[in-house]
PAKOL-29627 format. One record per atom (N, C-alpha, C): x, y, z; atom name. Coordinates in nm, 3 decimals, padded with zeros to 5 digits. Layout:
<pts>
px	py	pz	atomo
X	Y	Z	CA $
...
</pts>
This chain:
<pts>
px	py	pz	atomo
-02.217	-00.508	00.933	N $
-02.234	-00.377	00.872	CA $
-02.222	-00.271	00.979	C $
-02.116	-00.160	00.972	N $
-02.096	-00.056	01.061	CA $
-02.174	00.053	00.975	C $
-02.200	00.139	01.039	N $
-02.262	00.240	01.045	CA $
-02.187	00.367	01.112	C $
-02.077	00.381	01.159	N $
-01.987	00.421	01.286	CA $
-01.995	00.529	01.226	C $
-01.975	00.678	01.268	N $
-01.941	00.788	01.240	CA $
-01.781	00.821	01.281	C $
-01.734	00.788	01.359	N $
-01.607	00.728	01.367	CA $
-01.512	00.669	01.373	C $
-01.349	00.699	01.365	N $
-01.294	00.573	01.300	CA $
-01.311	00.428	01.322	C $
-01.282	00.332	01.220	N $
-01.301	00.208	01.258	CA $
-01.152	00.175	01.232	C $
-01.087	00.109	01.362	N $
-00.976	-00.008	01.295	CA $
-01.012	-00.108	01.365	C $
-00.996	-00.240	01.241	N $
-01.005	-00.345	01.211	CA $
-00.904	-00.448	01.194	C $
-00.841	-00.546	01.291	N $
-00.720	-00.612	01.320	CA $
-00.769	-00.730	01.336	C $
-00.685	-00.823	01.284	N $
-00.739	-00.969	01.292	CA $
-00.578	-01.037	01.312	C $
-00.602	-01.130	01.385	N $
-00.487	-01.174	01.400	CA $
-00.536	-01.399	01.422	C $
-00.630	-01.378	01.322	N $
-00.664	-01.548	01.303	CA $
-00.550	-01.649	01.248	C $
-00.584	-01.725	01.296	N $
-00.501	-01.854	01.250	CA $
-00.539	-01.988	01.166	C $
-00.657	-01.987	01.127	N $
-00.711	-02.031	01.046	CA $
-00.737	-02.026	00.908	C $
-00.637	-02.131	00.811	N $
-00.704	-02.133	00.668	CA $
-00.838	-02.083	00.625	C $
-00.939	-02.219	00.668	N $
-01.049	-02.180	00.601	CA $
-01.105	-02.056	00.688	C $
-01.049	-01.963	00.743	N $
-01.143	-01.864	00.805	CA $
-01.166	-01.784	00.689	C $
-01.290	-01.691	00.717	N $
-01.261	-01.588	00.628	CA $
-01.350	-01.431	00.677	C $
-01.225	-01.329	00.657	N $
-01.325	-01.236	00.731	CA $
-01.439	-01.126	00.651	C $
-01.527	-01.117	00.700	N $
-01.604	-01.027	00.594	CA $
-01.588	-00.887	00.671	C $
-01.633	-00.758	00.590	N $
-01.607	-00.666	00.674	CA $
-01.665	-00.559	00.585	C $
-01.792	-00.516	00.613	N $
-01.910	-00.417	00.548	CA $
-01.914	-00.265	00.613	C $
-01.874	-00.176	00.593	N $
-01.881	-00.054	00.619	CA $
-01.943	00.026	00.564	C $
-02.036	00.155	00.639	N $
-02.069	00.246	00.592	CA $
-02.015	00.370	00.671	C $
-01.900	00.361	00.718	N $
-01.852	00.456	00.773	CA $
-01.799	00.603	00.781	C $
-01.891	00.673	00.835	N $
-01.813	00.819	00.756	CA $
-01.716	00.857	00.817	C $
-01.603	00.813	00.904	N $
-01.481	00.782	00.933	CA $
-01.374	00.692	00.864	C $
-01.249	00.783	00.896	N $
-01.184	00.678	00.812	CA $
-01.148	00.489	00.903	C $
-01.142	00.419	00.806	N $
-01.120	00.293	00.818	CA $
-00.981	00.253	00.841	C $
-00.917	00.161	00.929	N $
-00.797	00.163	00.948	CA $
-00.786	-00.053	00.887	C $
-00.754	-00.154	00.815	N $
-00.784	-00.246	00.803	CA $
-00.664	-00.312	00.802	C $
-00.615	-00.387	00.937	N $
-00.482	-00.486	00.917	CA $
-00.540	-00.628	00.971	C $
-00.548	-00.732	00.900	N $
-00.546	-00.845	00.923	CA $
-00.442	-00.935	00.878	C $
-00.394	-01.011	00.980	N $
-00.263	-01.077	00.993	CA $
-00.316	-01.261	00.952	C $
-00.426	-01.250	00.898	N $
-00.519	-01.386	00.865	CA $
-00.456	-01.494	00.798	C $
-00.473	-01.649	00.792	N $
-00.456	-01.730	00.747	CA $
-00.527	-01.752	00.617	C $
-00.659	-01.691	00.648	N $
-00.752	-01.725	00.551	CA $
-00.756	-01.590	00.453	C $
-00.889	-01.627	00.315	N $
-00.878	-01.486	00.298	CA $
-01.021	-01.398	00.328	C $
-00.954	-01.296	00.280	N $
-01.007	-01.188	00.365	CA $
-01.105	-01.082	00.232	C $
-01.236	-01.091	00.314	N $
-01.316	-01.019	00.225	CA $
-01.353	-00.839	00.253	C $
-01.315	-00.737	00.225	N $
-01.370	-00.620	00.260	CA $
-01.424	-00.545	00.164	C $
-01.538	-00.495	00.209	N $
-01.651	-00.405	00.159	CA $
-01.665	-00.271	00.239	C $
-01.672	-00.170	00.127	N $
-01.636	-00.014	00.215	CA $
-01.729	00.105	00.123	C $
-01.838	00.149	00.229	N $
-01.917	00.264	00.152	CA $
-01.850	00.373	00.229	C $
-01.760	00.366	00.310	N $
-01.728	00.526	00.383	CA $
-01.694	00.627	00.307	C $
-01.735	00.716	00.364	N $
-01.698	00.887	00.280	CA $
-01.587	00.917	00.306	C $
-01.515	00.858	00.459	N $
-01.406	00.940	00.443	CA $
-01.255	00.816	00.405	C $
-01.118	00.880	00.365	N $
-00.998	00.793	00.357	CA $
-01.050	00.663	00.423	C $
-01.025	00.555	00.382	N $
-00.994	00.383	00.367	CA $
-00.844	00.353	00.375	C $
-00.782	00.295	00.482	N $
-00.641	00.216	00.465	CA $
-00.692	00.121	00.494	C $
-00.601	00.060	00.395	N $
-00.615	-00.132	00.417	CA $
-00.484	-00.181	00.394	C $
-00.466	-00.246	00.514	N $
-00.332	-00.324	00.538	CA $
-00.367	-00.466	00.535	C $
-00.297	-00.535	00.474	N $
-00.366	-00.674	00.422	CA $
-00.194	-00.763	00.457	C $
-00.166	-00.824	00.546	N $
-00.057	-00.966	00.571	CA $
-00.129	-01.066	00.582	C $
-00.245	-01.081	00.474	N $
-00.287	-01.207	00.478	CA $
-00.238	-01.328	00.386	C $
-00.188	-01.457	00.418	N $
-00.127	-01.534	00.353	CA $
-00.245	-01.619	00.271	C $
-00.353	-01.539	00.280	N $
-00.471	-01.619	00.187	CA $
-00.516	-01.557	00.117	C $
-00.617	-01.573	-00.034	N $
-00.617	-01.428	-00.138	CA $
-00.735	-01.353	-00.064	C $
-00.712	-01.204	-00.077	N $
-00.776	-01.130	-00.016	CA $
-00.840	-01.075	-00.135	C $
-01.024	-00.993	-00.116	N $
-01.072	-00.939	-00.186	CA $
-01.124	-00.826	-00.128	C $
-01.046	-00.663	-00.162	N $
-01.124	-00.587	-00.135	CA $
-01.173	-00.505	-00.250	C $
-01.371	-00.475	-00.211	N $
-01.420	-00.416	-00.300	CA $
-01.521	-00.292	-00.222	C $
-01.448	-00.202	-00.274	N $
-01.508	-00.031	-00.210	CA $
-01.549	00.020	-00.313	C $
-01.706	00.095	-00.228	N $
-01.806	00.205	-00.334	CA $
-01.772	00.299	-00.227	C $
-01.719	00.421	-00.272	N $
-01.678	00.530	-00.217	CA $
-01.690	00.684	-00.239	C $
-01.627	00.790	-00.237	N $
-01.618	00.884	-00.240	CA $
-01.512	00.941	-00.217	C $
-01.437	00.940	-00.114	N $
-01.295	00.968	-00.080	CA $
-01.184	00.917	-00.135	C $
-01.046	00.960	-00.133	N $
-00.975	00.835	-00.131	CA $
-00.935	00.750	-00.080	C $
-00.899	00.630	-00.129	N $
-00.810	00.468	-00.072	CA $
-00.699	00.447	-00.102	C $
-00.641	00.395	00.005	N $
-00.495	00.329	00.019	CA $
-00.508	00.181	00.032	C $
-00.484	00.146	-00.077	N $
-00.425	-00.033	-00.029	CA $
-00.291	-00.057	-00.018	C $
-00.255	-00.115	00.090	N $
-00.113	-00.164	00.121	CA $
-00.113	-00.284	00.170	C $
-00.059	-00.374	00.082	N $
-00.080	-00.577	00.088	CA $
00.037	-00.578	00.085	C $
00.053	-00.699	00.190	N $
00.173	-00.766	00.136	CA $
00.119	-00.962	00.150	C $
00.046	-00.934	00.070	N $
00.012	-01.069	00.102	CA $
00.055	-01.211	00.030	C $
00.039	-01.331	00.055	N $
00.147	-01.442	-00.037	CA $
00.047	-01.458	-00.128	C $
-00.063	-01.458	-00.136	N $
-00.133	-01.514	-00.250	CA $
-00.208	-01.400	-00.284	C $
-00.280	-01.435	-00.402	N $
-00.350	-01.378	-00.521	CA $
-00.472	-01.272	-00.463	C $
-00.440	-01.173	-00.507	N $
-00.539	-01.023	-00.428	CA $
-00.636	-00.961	-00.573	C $
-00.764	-00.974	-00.547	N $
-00.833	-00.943	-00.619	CA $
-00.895	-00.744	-00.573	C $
-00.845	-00.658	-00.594	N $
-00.924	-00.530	-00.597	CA $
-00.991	-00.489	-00.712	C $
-01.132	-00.452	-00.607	N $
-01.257	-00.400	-00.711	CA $
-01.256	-00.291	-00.688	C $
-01.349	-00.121	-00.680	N $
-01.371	-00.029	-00.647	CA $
-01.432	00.057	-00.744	C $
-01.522	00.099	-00.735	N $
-01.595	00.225	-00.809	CA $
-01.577	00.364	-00.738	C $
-01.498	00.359	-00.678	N $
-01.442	00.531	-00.554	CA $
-01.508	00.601	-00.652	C $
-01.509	00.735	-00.589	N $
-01.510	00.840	-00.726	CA $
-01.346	00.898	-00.660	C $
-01.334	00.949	-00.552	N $
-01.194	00.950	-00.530	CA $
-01.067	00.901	-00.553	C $
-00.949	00.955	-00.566	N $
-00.860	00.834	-00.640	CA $
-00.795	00.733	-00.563	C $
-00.740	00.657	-00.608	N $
-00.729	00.529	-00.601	CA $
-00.559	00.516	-00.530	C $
-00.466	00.494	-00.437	N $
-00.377	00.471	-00.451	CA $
-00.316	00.303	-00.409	C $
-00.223	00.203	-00.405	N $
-00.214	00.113	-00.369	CA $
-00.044	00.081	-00.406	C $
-00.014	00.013	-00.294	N $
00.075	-00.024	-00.258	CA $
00.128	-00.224	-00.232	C $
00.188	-00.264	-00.297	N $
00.187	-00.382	-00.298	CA $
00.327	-00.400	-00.301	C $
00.365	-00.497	-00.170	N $
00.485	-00.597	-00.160	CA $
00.445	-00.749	-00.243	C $
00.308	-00.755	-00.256	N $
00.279	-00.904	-00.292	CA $
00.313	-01.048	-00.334	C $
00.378	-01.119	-00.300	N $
00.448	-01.236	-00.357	CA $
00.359	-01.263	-00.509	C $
00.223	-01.262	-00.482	N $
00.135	-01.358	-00.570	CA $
00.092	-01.242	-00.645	C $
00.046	-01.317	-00.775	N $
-00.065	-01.205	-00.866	CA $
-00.138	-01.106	-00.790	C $
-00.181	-01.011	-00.876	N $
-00.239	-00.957	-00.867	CA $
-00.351	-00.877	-00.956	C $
-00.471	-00.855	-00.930	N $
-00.561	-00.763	-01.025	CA $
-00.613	-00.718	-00.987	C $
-00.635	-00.571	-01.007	N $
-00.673	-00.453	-01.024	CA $
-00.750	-00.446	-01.111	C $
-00.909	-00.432	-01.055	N $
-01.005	-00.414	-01.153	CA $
-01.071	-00.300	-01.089	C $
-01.020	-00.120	-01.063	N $
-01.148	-00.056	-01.059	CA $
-01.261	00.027	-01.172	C $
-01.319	00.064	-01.131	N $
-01.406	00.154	-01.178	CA $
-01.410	00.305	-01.136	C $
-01.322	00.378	-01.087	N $
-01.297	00.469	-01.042	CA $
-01.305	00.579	-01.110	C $
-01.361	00.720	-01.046	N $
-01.414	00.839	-01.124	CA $
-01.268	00.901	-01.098	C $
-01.190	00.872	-01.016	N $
-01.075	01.004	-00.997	CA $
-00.938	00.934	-01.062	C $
-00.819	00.946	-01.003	N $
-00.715	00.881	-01.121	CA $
-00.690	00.758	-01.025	C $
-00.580	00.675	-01.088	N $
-00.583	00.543	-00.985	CA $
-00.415	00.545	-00.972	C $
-00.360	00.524	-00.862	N $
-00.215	00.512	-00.838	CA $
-00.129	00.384	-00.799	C $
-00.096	00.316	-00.868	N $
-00.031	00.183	-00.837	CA $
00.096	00.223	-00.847	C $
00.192	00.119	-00.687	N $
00.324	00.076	-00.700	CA $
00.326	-00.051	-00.617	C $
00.353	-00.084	-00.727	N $
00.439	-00.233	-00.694	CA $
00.571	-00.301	-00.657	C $
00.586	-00.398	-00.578	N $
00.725	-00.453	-00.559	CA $
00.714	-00.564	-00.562	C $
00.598	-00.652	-00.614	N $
00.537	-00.773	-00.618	CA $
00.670	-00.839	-00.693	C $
00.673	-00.983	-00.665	N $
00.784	-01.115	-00.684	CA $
00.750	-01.139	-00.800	C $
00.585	-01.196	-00.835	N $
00.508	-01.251	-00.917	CA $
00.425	-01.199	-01.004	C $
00.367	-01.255	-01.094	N $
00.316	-01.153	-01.223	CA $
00.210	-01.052	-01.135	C $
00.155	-00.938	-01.225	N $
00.055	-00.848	-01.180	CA $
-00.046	-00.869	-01.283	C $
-00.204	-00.826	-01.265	N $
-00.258	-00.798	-01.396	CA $
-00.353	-00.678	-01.310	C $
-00.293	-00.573	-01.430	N $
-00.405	-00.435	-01.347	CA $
-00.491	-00.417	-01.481	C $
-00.592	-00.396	-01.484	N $
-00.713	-00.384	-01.548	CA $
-00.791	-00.282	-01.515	C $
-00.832	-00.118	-01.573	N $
-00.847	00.011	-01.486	CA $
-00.930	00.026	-01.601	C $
-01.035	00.076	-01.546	N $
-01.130	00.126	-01.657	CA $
-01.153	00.285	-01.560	C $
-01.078	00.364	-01.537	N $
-01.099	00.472	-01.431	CA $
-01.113	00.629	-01.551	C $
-01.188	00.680	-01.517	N $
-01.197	00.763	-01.574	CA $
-01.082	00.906	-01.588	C $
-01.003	00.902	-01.468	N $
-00.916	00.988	-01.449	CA $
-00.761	00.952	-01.496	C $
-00.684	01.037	-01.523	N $
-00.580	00.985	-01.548	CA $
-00.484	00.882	-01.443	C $
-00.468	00.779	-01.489	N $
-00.361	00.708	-01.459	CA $
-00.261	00.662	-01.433	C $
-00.193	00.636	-01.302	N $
-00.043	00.623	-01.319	CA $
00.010	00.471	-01.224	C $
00.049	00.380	-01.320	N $
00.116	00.270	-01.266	CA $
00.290	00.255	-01.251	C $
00.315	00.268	-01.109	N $
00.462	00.215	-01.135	CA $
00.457	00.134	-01.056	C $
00.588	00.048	-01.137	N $
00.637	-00.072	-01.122	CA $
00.762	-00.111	-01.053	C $
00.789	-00.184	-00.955	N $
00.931	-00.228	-00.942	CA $
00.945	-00.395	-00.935	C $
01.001	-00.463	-01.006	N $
00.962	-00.566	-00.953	CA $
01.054	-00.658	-01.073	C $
01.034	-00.800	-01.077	N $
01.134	-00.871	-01.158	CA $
01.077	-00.961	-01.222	C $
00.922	-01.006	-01.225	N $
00.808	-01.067	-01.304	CA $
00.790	-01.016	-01.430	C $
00.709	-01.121	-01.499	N $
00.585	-01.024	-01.608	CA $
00.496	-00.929	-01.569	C $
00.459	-00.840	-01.607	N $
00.293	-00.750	-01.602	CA $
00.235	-00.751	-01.662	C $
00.130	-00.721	-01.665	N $
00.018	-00.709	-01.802	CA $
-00.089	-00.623	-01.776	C $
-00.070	-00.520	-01.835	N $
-00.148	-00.367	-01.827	CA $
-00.283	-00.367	-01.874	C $
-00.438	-00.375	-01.853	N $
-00.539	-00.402	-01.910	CA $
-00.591	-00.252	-01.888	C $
-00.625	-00.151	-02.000	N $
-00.652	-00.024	-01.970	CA $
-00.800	00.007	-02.073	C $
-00.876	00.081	-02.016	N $
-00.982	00.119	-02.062	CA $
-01.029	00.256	-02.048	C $
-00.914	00.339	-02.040	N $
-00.979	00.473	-01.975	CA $
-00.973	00.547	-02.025	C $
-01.092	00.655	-01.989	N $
-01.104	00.778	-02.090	CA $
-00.993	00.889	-02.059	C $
-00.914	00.877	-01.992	N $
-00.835	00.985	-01.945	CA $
-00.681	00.978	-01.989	C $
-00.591	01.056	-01.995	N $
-00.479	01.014	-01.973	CA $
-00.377	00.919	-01.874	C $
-00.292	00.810	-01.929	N $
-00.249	00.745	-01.858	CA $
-00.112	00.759	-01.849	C $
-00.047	00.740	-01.777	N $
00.076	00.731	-01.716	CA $
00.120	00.600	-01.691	C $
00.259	00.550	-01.771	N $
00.314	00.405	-01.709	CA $
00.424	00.418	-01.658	C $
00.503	00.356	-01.577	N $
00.629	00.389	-01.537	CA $
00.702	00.257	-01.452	C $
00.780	00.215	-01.558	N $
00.800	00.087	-01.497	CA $
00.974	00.014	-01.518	C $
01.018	-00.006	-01.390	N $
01.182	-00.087	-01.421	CA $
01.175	-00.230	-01.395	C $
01.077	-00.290	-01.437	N $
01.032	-00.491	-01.428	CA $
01.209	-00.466	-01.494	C $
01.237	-00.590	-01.454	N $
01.381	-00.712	-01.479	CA $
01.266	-00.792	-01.645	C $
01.123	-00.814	-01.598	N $
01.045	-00.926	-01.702	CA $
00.947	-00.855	-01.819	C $
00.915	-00.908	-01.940	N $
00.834	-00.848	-02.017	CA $
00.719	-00.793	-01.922	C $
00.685	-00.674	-02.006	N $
00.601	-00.615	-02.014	CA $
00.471	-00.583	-02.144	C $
00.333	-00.638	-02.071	N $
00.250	-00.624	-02.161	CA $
00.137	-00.514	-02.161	C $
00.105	-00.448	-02.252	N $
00.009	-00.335	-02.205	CA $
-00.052	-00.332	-02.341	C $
-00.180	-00.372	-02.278	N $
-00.301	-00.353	-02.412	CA $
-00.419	-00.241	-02.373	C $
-00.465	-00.133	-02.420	N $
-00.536	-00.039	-02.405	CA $
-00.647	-00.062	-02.491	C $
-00.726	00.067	-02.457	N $
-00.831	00.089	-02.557	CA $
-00.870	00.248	-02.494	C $
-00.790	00.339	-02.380	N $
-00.816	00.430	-02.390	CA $
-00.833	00.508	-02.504	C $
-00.945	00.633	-02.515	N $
-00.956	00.716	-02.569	CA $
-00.845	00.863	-02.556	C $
-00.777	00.877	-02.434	N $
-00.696	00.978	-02.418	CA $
-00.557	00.908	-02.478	C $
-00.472	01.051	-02.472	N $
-00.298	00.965	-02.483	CA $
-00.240	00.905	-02.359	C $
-00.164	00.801	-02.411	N $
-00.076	00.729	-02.281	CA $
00.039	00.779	-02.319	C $
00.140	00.766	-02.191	N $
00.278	00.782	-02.221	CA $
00.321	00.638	-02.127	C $
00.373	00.560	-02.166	N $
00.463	00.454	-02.126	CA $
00.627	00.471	-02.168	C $
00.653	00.447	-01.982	N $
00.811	00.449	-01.980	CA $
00.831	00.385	-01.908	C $
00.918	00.278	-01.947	N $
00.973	00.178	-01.914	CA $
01.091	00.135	-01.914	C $
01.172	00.082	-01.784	N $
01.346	00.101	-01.759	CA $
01.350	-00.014	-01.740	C $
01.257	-00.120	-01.842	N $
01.286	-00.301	-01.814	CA $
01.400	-00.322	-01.901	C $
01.470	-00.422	-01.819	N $
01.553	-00.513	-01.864	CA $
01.495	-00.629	-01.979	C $
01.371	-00.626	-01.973	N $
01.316	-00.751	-02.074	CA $
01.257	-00.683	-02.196	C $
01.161	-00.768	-02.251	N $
01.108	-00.690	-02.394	CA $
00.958	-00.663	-02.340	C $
00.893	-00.548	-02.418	N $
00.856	-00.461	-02.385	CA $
00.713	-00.506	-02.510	C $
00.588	-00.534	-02.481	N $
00.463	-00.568	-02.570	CA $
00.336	-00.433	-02.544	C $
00.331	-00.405	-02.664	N $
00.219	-00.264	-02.655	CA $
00.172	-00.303	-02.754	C $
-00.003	-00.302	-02.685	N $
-00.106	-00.300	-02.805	CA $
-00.215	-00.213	-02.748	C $
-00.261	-00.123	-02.862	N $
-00.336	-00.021	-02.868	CA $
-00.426	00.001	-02.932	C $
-00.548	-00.010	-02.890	N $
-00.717	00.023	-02.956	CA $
-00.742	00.184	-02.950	C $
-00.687	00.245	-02.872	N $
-00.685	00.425	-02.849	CA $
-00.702	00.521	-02.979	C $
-00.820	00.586	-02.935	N $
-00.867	00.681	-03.051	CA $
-00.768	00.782	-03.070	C $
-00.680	00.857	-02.966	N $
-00.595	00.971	-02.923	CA $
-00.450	00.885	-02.945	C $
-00.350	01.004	-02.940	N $
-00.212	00.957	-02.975	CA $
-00.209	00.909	-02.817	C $
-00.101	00.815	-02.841	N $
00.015	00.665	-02.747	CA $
00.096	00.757	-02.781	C $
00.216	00.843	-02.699	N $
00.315	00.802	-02.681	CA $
00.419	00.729	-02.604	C $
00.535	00.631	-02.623	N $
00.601	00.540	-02.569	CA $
00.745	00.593	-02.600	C $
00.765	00.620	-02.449	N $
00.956	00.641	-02.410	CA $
01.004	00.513	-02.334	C $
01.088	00.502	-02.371	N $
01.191	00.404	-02.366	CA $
01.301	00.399	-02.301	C $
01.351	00.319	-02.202	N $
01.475	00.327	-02.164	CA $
01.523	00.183	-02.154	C $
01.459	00.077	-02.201	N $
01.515	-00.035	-02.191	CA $
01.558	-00.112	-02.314	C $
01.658	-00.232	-02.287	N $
01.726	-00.288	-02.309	CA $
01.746	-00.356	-02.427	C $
01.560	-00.392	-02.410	N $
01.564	-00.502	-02.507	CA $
01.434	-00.478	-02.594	C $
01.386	-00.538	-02.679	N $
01.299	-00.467	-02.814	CA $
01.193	-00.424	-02.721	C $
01.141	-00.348	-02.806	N $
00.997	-00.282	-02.771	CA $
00.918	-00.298	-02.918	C $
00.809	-00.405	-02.892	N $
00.707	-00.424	-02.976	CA $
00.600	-00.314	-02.979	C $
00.552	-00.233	-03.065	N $
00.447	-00.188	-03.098	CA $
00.295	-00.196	-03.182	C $
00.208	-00.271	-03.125	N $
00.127	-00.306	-03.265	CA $
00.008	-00.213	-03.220	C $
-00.059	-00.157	-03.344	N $
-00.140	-00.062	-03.295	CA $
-00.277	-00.059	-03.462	C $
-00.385	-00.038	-03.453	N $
-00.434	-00.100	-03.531	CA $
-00.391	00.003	-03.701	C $
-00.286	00.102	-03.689	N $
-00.293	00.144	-03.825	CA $
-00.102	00.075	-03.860	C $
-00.081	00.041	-03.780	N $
00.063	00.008	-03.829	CA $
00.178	-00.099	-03.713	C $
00.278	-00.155	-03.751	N $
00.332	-00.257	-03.639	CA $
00.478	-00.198	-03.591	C $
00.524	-00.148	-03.523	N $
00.657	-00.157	-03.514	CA $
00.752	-00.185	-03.424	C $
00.887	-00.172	-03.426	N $
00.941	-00.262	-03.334	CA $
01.097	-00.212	-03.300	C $
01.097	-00.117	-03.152	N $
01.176	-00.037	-03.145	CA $
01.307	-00.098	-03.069	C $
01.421	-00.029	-03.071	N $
01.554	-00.093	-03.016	CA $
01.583	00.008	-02.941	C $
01.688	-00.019	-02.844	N $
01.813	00.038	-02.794	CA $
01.785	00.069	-02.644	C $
01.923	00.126	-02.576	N $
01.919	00.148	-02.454	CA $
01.919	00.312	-02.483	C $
01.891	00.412	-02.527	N $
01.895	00.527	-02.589	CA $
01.728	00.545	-02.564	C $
01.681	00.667	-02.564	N $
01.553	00.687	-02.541	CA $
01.497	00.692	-02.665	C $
01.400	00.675	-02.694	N $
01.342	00.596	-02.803	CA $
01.207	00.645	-02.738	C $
01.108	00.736	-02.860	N $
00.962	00.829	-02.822	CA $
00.914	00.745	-02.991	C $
00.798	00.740	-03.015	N $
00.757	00.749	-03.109	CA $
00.585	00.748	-03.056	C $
00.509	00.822	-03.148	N $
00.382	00.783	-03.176	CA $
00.291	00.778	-03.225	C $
00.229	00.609	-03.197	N $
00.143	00.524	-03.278	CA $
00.030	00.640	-03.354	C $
</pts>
């Protein structure tokens, strides 16, 4: 547990599977975090100020920050990355990732994902602020949303795309996939969904089902 009033960077350069690093901050400096680890890698972050975390760990890494400021995650790691966070600041993250991924925060400000991940994603955001996920990548996704705010999707996957909500604000999802396209919606407020891909776009939403075509932009909403 640091306590540091100034910056901390944090570099690991282990060679060990079963290692694993823990790493507890209360720093009111920002955090600088690259570990080059075998194993995976655990970080915990109360600092007030900016958090980067650079993660080349080839083992699943878990970072989970109670914060205030904002965070940057930037992984490129081979296996499966679990992020937690209750920030109240927003959220941004960056992923090369081979392996899954999930995104579970709790965040008071908006949350910013881009991806270039190989392998499926699952982001799961219960953030109070508006939302914005983009995507690049040639996997499945699967969008798990809970937020009171407006969301933003933005995505050119090559693979289906799944996005199930239950926000209370409107979403807008746009999506330039090559695959077919799955939306389901619990949302008290209008969904709207633009379109630029290829192949069907399913809509099921609890007052009606539908099921949109074309490479032509295509708005409707649920």
């Amino acid at each position: 547990m640091s306590p540091a009033c100034e910056p901390i960077t944090l570099v690991s350069h282990a060679g060990g599977r079963s290692l694993m690093i823990c790493t507890q901050s209360d720093a009111s400096g920002p955090i600088t975090f690259g570990p080059y680890a075998c194993g995976p890698v655990n970080f915990v972050s109360r600092a007030c100020d900016p958090n980067t975390l650079v993660s080349h760990s080839s083992g699943p890494d878990h970072f989970r920050v109670t914060r205030e400021r904002p965070i940057t995650y930037e992984l490129h790691a081979c296996d499966p990355i679990t992020l937690g966070s209750r920030a109240y600041g927003p959220i941004t993250l960056e992923s090369d990732a081979s392996g899954p991924i999930t995104f579970g925060p709790y965040a008071c400000g908006p949350v910013n994902f881009v991806s270039r991940a190989c392998d499926p994603n699952t982001l799961v955001s219960h953030a109070s602020g508006p939302d914005h996920f983009r995507v690049t990548r040639e996997r499945p996704i699967t969008y798990g949303l809970h937020a009171c705010d407006p969301i933003t999707l933005g995505s050119r996957a090559y693979g289906p795309i799944t996005l199930e909500s239950h926000a209370s604000g409107p979403i807008t999802f746009e999506p330039y996939a090559c695959g077919p396209v799955n939306f389901v919606s619990r949302a008290c407020d209008p969904n709207t969904l633009v379109s630029h891909a290829g192949a069907p776009i399913t809509n099921r939403s609890p007052a009606a089902t539908q099921s949109l075509w074309g490479h032509a932009r295509a708005a409707r909403s649920l």
